[in-house]
N, CA, C and O of each residue as an XYZ file, in Angstrom:
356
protein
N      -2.882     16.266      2.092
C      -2.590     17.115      3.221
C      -1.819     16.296      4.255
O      -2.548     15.557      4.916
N      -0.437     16.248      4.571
C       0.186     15.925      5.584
C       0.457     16.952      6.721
O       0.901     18.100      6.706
N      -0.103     15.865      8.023
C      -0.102     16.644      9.742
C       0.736     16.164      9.862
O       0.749     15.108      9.230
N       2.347     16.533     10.874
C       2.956     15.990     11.453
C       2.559     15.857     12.811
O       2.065     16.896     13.248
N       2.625     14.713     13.796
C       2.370     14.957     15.192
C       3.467     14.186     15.702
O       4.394     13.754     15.017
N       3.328     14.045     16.847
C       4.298     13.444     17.825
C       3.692     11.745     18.354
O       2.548     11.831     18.798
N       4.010     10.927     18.365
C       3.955      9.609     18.600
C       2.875      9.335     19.834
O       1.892      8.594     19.872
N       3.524     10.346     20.958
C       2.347     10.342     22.187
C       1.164     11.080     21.867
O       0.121     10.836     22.473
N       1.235     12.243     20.686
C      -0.014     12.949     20.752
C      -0.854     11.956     19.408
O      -1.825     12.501     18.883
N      -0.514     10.771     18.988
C      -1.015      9.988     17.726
C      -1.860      9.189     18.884
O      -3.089      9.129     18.929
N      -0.848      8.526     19.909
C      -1.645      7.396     20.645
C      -3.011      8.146     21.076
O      -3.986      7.424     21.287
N      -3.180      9.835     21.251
C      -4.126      9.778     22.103
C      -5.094      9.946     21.230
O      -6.155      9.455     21.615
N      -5.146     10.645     19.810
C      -5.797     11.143     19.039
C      -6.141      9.631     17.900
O      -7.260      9.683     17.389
N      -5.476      8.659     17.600
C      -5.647      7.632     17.245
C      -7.656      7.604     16.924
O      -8.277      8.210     16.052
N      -7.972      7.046     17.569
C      -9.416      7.407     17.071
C     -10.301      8.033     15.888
O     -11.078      7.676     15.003
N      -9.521      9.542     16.581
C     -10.443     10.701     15.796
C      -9.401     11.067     14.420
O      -9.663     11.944     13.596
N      -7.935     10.009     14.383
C      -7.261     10.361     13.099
C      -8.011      9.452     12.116
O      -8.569      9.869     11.101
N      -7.964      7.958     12.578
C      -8.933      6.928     11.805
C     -10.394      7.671     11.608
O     -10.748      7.110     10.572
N     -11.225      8.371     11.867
C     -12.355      8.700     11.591
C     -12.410      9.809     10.594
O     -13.211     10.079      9.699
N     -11.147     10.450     11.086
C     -11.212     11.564     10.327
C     -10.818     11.171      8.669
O     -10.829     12.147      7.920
N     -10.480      9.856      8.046
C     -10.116      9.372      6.777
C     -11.473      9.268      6.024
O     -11.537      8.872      4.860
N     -12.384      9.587      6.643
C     -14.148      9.919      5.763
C     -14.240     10.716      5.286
O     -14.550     10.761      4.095
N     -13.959     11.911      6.165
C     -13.954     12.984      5.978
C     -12.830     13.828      4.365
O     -13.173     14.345      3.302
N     -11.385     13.534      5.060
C     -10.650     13.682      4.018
C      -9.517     11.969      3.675
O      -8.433     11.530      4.060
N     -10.460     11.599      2.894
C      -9.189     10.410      2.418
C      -7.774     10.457      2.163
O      -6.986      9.543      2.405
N      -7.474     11.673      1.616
C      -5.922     12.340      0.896
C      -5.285     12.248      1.544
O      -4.142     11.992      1.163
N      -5.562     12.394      3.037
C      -4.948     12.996      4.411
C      -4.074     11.896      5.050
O      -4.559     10.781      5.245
N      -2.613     12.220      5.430
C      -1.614     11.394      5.648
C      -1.163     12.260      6.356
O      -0.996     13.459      6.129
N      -0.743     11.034      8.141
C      -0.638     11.856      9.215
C       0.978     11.041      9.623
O       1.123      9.848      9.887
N       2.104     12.153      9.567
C       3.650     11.639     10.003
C       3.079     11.638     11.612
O       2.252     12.290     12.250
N       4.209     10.285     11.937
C       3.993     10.539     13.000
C       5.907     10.659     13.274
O       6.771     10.431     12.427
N       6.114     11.087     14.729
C       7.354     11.672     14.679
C       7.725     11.362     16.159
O       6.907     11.594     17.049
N       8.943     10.845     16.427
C       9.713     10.268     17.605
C      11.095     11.121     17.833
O      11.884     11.072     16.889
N      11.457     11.845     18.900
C      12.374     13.419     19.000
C      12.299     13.961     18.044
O      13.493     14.115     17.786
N      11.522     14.610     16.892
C      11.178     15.383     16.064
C      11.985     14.233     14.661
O      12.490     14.852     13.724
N      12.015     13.532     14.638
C      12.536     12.707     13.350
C      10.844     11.453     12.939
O      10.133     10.981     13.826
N      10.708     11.301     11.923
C       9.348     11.496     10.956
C       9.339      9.599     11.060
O       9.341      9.064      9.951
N       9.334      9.031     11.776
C       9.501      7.850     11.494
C       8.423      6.472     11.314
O       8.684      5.279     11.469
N       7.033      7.183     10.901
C       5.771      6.340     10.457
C       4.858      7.123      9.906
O       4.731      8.279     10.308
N       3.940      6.528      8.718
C       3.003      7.855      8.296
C       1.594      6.384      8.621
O       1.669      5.159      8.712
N       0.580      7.279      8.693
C      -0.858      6.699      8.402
C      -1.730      7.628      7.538
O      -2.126      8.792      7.603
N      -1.907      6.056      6.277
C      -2.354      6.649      5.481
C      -3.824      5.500      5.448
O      -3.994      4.514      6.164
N      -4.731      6.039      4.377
C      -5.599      5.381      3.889
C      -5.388      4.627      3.002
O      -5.186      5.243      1.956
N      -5.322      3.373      2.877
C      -4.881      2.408      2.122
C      -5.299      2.301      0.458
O      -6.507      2.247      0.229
N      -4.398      2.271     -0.666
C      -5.469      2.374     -1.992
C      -6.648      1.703     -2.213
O      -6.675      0.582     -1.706
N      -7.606      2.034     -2.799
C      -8.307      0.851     -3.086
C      -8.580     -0.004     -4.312
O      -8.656      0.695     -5.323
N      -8.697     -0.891     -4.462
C      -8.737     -1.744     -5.771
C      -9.636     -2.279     -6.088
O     -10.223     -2.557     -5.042
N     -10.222     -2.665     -6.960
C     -11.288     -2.714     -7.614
C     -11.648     -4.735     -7.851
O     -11.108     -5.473     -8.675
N     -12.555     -5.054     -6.956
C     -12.596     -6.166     -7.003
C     -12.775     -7.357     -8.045
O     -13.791     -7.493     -8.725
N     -11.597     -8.258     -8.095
C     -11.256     -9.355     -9.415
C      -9.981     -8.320     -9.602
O      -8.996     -9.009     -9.868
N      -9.672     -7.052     -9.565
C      -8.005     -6.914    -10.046
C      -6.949     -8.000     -9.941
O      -6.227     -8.488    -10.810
N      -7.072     -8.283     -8.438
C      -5.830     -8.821     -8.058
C      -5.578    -10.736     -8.963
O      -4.641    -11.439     -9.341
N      -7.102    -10.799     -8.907
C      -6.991    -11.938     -9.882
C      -7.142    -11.703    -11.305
O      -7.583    -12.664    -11.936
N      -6.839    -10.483    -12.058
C      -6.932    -10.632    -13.210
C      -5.356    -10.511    -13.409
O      -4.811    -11.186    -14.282
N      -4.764     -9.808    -12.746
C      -3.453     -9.189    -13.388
C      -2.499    -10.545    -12.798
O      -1.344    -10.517    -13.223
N      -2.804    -11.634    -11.947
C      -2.223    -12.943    -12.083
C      -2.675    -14.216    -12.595
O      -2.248    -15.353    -12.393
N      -3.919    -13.654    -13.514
C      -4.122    -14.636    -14.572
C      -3.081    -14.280    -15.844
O      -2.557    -15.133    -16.560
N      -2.888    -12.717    -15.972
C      -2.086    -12.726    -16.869
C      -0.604    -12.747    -17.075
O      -0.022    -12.821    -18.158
N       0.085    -12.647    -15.513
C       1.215    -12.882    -15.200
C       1.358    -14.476    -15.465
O       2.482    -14.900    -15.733
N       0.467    -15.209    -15.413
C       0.627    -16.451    -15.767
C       0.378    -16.478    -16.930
O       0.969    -17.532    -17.169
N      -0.167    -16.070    -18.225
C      -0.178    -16.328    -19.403
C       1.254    -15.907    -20.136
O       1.832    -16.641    -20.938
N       1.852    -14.239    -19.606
C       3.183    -14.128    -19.789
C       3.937    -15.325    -19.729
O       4.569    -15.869    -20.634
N       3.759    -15.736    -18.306
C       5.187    -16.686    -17.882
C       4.936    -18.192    -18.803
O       5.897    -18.780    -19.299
N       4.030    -18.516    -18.892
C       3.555    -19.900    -20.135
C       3.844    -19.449    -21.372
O       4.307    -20.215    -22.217
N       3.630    -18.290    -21.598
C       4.367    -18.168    -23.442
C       5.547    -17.791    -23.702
O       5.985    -17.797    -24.852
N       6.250    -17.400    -22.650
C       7.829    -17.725    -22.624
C       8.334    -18.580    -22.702
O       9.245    -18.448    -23.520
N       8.283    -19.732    -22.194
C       9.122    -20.691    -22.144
C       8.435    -22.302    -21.593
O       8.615    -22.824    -20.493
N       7.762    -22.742    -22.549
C       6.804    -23.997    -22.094
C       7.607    -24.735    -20.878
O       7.245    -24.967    -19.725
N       8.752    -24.999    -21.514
C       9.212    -26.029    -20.428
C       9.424    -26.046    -19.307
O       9.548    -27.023    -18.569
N       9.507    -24.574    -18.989
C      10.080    -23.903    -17.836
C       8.745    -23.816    -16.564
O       8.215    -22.711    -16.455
N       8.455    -24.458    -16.041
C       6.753    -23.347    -15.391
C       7.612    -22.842    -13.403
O       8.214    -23.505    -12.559
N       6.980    -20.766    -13.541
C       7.993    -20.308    -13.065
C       6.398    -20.117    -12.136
O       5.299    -19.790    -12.583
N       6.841    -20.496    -10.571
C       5.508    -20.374     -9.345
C       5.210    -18.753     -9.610
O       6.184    -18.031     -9.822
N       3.845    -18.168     -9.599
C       3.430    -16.640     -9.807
C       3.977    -16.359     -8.422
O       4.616    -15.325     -8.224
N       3.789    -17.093     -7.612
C       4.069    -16.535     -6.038
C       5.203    -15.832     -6.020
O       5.098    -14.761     -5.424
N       6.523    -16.132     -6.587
C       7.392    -15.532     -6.856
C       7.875    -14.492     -7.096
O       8.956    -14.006     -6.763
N       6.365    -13.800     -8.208
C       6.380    -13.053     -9.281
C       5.672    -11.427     -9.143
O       5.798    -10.318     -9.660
N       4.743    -12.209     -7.936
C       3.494    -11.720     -7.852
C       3.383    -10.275     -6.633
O       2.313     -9.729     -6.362
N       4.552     -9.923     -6.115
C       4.719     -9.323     -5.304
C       5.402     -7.598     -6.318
O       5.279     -6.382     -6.177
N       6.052     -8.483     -7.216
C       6.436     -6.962     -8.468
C       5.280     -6.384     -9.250
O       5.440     -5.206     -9.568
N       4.046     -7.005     -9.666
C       3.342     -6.805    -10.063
C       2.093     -5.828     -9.696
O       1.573     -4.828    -10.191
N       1.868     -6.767     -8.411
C       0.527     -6.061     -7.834
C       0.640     -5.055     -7.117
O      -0.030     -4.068     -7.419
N       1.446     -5.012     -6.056
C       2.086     -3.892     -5.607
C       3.348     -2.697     -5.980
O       4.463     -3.039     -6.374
N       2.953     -1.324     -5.782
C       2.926     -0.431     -6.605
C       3.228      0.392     -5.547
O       2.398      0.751     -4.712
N       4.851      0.830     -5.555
C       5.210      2.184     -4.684
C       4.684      3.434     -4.986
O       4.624      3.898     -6.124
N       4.127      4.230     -3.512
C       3.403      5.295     -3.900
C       4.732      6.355     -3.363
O       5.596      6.188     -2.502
N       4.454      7.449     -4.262
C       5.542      8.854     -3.690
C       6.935      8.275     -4.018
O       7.738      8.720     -3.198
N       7.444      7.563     -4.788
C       8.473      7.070     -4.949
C       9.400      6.101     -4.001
O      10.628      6.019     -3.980
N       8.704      5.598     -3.448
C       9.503      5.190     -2.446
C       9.585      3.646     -3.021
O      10.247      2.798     -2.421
């Protein structure tokens, strides 16, 4: 469910928008500056704890059985992997 509001009516309602993410998690609120859409607040995904270290234990087993000689930093790597555009963006 997306609300659009206005930037001054976010600052005041701010509060009761964060509280209201208990209620409905789904809920993603545009916020909007002269009627143009230019920030949303959403509820952040959640992930399931040890993900983030499993899926760069195995980004590192990829990158070691490619190419021994080569060793490529995950830090690098690790930003295509774990994070995941939502709505296409």
């Amino acid at each position: 469910m997306k609300t659009v509001i206005s930037i001054s009516d976010a600052r005041k309602q701010l509060p009761g928008i964060i509280k209201s993410f208990k209620n409905s998690p789904d809920a993603v609120y545009q916020i909007t500056v002269h009627d143009e859409v230019v920030a949303e607040i959403k509820k952040p995904a959640m992930v399931r704890p040890g993900e983030a270290a499993t899926r760069l234990l195995a980004i590192r087993r990829k990158l070691k059985t490619k190419k021994k000689q080569y060793r490529s930093p995950i830090s690098e790597n690790v930003k295509d992997y774990l994070y995941v555009a939502e709505d296409g963006l």
